[in-house]
C-alpha positions, 0 to 999 in steps of 0.5 A, a space after each residue: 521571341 513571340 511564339 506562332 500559333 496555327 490554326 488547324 480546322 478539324 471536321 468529323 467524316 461521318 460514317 459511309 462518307 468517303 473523302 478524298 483529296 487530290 491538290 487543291 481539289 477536295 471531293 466527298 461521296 456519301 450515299 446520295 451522290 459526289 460532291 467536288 470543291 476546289 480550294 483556291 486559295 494557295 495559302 490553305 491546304 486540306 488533309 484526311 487522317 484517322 476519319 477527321 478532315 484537317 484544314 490548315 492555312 500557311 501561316 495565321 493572319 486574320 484574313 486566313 482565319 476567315 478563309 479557313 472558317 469559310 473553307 470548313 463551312 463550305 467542307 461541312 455543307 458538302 458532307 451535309 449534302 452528300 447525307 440529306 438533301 437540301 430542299 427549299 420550298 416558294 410560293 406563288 402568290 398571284 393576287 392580280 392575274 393568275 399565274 401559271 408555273 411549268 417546267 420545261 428542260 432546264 428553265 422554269 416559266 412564269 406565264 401571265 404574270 400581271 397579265 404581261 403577254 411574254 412568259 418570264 424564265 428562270 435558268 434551273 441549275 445542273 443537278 437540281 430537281 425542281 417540282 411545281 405542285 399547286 402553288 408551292 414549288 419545291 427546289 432540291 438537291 445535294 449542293 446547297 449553293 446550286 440548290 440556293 442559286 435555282 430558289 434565287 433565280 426562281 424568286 428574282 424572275 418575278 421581280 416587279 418595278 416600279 411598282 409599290 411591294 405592299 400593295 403589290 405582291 404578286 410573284 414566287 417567294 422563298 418560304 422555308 429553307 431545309 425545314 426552316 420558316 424564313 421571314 416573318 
């Protein structure tokens, strides 16, 4: 008889960091704020014991070996934001017409994108602190998806069509993402 091995996901909970586990529902407070993430999968449970996070799946197939990793990348990202927060930084580049970026309530507009009379707009996620300061604006917050989901938006409502890219290189791109240069 072939012998079951289990695979068993263990995270370190750093010190000030609290977790806590209530179902399918894992929330983590750290100095920064409180961070909350539901485990879908019905095959995967989470448990805390002697400061160490547990994530264990039902029984051991590759497709619950890929969902436990992504559990635990999605866990240590939580634990990473409630610590530091993340901070993505874009450009803008306007080589054609000048471009103006302001802020109001919870939507960034872009006026005067190759001289197009109707401003174009980005939806700023919930908990997301965005700054525009010259030609650089700064995107930050505790959870890196509602922080990569506000750059995303920001970047793709200046998308231009049928247009040549090299030529045409207007718009507002992601540059560094927590400290790390992206692209060439």
């Amino acid at each position: 008889m072939i012998e079951e091995r289990r695979l068993i996901k263990e995270l370190d909970i750093p010190e000030g960091i609290i977790v806590e586990i209530s179902g399918k529902m894992v929330t983590i407070k750290g100095p920064l704020g409180e961070l909350s993430k539901e485990i879908s999968d019905p095959t995967v449970f989470a448990e805390v014991k002697d400061k160490k996070l547990f994530i264990k799946p039902k029984r051991l197939t590759k497709k619950q070996k890929m969902i436990i990793n992504t559990v635990s990348a999605h866990l240590k990202n939580m634990i990473k934001g409630v610590q530091e927060e993340y901070v993505y930084k874009l450009k803008v580049c306007s080589g054609h017409f000048p471009m103006t970026v302001n802020i109001e309530g919870d939507t960034l507009i872009v006026k005067n994108l190759f001289g197009e009379k109707v401003p174009r707009k980005a939806k700023i996620v919930p908990n997301v602190k965005v700054q525009v300061k010259g030609d650089e604006v700064s995107v930050s917050g505790i959870d890196i998806e509602a922080v990569g989901q506000t750059a995303a938006n920001i970047e793709k409502c200046t998308v231009i069509k049928n247009r040549d890219r090299r030529v045409f290189q207007d718009g507002i791109w992601l540059i560094e993402k927590s400290g790390k240069k992206v692209g060439a």
